[in-house]
C-alpha positions in Angstrom: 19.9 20.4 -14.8 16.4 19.4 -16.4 15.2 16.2 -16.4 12.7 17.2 -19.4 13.4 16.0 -22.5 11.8 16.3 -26.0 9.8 13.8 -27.6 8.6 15.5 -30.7 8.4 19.0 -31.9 5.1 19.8 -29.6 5.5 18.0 -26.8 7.8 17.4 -23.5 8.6 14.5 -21.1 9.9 14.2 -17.8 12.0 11.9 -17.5 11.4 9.3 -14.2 13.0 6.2 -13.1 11.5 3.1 -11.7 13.8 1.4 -9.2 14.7 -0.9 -11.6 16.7 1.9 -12.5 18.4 2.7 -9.3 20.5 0.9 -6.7 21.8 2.4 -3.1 25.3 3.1 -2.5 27.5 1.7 0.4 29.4 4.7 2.4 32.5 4.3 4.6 30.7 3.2 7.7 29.2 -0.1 8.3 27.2 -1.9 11.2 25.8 -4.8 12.8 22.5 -5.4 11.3 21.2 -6.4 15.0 22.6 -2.9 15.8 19.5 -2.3 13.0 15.6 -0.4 14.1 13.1 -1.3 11.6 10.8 0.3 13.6 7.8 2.9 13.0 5.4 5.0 14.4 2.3 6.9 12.8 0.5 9.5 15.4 0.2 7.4 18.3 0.6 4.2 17.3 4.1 2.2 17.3 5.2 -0.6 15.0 8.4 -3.0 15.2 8.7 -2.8 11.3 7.3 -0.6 8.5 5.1 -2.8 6.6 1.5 -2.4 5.9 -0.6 -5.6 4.7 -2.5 -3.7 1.1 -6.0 -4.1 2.3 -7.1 -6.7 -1.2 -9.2 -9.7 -0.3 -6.2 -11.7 -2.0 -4.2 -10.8 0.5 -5.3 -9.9 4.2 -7.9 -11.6 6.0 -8.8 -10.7 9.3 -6.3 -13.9 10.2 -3.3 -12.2 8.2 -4.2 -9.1 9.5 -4.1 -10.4 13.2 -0.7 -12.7 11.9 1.3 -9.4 10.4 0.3 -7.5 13.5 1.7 -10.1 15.8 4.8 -10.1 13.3 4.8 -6.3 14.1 3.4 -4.8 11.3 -0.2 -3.2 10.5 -2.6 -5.7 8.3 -5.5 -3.6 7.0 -8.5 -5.1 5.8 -10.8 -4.5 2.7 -14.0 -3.1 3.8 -15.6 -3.7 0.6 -14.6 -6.8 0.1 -16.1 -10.5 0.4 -15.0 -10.4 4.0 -17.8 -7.4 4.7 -20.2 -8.7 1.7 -20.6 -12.8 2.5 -20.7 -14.6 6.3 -18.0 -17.2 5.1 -15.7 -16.5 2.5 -13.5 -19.7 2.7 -15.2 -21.7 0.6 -15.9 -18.7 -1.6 -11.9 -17.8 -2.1 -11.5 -21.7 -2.2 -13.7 -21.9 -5.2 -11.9 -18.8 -6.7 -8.9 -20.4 -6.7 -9.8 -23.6 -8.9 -10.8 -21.7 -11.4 -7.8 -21.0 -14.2 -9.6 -19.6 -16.9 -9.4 -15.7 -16.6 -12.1 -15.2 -18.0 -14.5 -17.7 -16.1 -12.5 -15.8 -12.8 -13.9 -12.4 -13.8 -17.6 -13.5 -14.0 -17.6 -15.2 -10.8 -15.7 -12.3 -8.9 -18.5 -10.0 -10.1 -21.0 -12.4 -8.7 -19.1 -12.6 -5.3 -18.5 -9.0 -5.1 -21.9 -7.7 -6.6 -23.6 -8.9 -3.0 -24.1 -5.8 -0.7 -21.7 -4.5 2.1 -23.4 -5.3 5.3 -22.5 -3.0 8.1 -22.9 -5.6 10.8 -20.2 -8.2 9.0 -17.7 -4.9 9.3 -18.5 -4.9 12.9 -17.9 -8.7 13.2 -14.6 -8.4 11.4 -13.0 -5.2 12.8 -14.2 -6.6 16.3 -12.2 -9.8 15.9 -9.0 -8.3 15.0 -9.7 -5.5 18.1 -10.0 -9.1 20.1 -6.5 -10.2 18.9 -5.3 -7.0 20.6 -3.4 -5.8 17.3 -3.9 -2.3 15.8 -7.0 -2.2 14.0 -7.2 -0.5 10.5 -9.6 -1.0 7.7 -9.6 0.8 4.0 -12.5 2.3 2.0 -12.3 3.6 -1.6 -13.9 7.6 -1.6 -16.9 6.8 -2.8 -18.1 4.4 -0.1 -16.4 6.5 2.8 -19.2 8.7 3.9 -21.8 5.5 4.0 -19.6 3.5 5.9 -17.4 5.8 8.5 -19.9 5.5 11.5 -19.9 2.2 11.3 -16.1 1.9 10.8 -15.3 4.6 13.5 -17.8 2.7 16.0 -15.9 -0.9 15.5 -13.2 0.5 16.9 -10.8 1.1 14.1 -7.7 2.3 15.5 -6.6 4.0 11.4 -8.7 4.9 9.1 -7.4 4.4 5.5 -9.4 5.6 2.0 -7.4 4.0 -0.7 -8.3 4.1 -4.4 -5.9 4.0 -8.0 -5.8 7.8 -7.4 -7.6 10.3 -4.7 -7.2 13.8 -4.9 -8.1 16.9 -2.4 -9.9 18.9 -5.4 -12.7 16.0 -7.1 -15.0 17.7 -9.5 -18.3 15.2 -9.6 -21.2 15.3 -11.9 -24.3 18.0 -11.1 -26.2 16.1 -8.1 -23.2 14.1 -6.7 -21.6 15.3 -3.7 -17.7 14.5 -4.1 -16.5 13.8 -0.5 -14.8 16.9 0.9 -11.4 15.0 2.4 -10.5 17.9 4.8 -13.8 18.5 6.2 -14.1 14.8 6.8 -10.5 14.2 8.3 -11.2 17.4 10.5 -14.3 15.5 11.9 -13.1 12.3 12.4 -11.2 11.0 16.1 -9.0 8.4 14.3 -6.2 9.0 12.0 -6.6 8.8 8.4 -3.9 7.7 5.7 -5.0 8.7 2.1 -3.6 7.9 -1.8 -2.9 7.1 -4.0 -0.8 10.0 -5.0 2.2 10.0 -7.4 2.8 13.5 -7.9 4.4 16.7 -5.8 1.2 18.7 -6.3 -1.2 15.7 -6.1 0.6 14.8 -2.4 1.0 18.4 -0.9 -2.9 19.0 -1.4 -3.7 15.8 0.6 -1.1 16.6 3.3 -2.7 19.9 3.5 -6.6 17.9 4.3 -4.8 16.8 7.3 -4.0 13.0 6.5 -1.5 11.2 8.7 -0.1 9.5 6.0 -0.2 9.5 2.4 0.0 7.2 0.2 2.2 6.5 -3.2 1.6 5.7 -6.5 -1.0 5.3 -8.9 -1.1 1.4 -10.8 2.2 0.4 -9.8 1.0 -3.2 -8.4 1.9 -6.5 -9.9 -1.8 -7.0 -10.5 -2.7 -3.4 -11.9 -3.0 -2.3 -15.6 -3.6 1.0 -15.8 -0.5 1.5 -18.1 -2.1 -0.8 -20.7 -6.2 0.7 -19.8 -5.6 4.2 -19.2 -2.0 5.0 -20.8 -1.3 6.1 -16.8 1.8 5.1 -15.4 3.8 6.6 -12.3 7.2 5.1 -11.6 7.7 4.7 -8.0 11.2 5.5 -7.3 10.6 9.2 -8.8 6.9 9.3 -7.5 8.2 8.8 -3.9 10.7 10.4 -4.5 8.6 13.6 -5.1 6.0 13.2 -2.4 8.9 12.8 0.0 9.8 16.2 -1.3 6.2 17.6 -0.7 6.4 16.1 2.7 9.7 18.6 3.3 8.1 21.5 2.4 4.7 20.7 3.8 6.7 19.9 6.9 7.9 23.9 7.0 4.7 25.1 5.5 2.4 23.9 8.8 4.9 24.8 11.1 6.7 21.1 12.1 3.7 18.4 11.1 4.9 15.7 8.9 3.0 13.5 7.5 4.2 9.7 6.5 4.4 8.4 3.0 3.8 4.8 2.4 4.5 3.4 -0.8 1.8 1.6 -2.1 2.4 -0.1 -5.1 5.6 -2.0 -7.4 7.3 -3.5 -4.3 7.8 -7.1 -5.3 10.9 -8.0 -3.7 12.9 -7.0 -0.9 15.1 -5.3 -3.3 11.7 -2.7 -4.2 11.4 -2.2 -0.3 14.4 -1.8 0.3 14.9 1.6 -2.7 11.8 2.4 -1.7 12.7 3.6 2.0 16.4 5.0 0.2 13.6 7.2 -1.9 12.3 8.8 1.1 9.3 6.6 2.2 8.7 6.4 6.0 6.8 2.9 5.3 5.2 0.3 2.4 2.4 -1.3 1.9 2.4 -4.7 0.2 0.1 -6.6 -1.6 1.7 -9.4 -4.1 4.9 -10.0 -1.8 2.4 -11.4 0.4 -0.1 -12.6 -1.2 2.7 -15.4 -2.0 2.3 -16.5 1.2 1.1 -19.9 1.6 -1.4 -19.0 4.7 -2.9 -15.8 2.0 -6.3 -15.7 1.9 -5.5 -15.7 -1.8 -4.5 -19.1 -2.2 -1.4 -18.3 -4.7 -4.0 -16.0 -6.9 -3.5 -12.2 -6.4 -6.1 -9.3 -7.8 -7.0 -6.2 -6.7 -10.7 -4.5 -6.9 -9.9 -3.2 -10.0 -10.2 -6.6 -11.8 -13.5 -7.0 -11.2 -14.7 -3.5 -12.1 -18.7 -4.0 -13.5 -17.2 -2.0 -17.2 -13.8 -1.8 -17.0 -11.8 -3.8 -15.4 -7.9 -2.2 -14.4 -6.7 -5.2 -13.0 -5.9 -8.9 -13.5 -5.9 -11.8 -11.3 -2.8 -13.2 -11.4 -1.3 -16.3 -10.0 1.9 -15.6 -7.5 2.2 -19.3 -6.2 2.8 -19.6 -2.4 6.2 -19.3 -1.9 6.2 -19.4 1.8 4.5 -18.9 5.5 4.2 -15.4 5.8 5.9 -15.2 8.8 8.7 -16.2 6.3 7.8 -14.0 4.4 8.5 -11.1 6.4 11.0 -12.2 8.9 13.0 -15.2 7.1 14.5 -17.4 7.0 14.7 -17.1 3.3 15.5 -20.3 1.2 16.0 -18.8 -2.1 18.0 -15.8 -3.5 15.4 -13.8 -5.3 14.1 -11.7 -2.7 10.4 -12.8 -2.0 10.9 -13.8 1.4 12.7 -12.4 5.0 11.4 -9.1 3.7 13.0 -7.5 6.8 16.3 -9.5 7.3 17.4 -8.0 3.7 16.0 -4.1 5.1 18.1 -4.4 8.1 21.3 -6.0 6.3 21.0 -3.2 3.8 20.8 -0.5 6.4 23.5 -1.9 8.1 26.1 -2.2 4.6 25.4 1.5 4.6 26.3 2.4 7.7 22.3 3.3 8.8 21.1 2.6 12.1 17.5 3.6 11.6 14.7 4.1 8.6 14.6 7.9 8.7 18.5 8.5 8.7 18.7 5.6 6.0 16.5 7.6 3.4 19.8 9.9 3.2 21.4 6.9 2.0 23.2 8.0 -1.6 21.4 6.5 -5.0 22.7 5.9 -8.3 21.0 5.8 -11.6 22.2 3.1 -14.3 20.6 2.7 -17.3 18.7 -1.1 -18.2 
């Protein structure tokens, strides 16, 4: 059956679903949840739940990346943000956070973030969360990637990440700019590299094929994105994932038995999101509002991406999110309200458990229904 349908006489849509749209459906079997694995491994590396801290100076800090480590997760940090541009941030984010008027917010987040990357503050930070004895991984947008990777690589980052809106494996640049050649620079590198975001079949199989580890999903989906109102781009997630899920199948036959992880990156407010999102076919997520509302975020209850303080056009806002609680909370409970911002994993494993699933990669066989809104 196609999902296409017709929107005028020249043109035709796909039609996609958000998970909103969706729900998972409970099967004849049911378990204990402490009979429940959350846990997840990428190349060699081995995690007690699949959660990835979104690498936004709102946040992870290299505290909250050394916290969600300890909690069992993987906290990557923002090499391109105040933490690698400005010797104390504190007071910087502090000062950030008084100020209400968005407008006011964007001019002094240009300030902050127009000061230079300095390779020795990467060093610094990378090296403390090595020191906490937690998986290291730190995230570059393309374009800074080739100036920064030696000094990444030699501060001991244990995965590499190269996050931006949207990356893809064939970037046509302008006559005297060299676009960074993904496979080449995977090929070369010793550490393992997680790329996106993708939000498309196509768009995914071409970055499984540069040798990525892990890619990931979605293109504007965050709380604090808006690409859908700047650029007219939206991706919903549940289909996006969805469909890189089903590039990682056939990517998986095409090389001969490598799989590659998806991560969704992007839309995941509540536990609710994580939850559909694994049931879609993702291997892991990465979060960014669900805890920045953390009351130890680096954010202070404020949450923005990179995007919202673009030089020319900004595609993000910075939003408030409140601190709803510790972020161990947060991710391990115990919640005190029913809306799903906190004890992220309590709800994964009691949702696994109602349908009968005793681990993530069985669970994304778990049967999905679509109701309309």
């Amino acid at each position: 059956m196609s999902n296409e349908i017709e929107i005028g006489r020249g043109k035709r849509a796909r039609r996609v679903y958000t998970f909103d749209e969706i729900g998972i459906v409970p099967t004849r079997r049911t378990r204990d949840p402490e009979l429940v694995s959350t846990a997840w491994s990428i190349d060699a590396f081995q995690f007690e739940i699949p959660v990835l801290g979104a690498p936004m100076d709102s946040v992870m800090s290299p505290a909250t990346a050394i916290a969600l480590g300890r909690l069992g997760g993987l906290g990557v940090l923002n090499l391109e943000g105040l933490w690698t541009r400005h010797e104390d941030p504190e007071p910087l984010l502090e000062q950030l956070a008084g100020i209400d008027d968005g407008v006011a917010a964007v001019r002094r987040m240009r300030e902050l973030y127009a000061a230079p990357i300095r390779p020795e503050l990467i060093r610094a930070r990378l090296g403390e969360i090595r020191e906490a004895g937690v998986t290291v991984a730190g995230a570059l947008s393309p374009h800074r990637t080739a100036e920064f990777t030696e000094t990444v690589v030699n501060a001991g980052v244990d995965l590499f990440v190269i996050r931006g809106n949207t990356v893809s494996a064939e970037h046509v640049a302008e006559p005297g700019r060299e676009p960074l050649n993904l496979k080449q620079f995977i090929y070369e590198l010793d550490v393992p590299v997680i790329v996106g975001g993708a939000a498309t079949y196509q768009s995914a199989l071409h970055l499984m094929r540069t040798g990525a580890a892990g890619v990931l999903v979605g293109f504007g989906g965050g709380a604090s994105s808006t690409t859908r109102a700047t650029l007219g781009i939206r991706a919903p997630m549940a289909t996006a994932i969805a469909d890189v899920a089903g590039a990682r199948s056939d990517y998986l036959d095409e090389s001969g038995g490598r799989y590659v992880h998806v991560i969704a990156d992007g839309g995941l407010g509540t536990s609710g999101d994580l939850i559909k999102a694994m049931a879609c076919g993702a291997d892991a997520v990465m979060l960014g509002a669900a805890l920045a509302k953390a009351s130890d975020a680096p954010g202070r209850g404020w949450h923005w991406g990179q995007e919202a303080h673009h030089e020319d056009l900004p595609r993000g806002k910075r939003m408030p999110v409140g601190a709803v609680a510790p972020l161990a909370e947060i991710v391990n409970g115990p919640a005190h309200v029913a809306d799903g911002s906190a004890n992220l994993i309590g709800a994964l494993r009691r949702a696994m458990a109602t349908t009968g699933y005793s681990e993530l990669k069985s669970f994304q066989r778990v049967g999905i229904v679509h109701a309309e809104r």
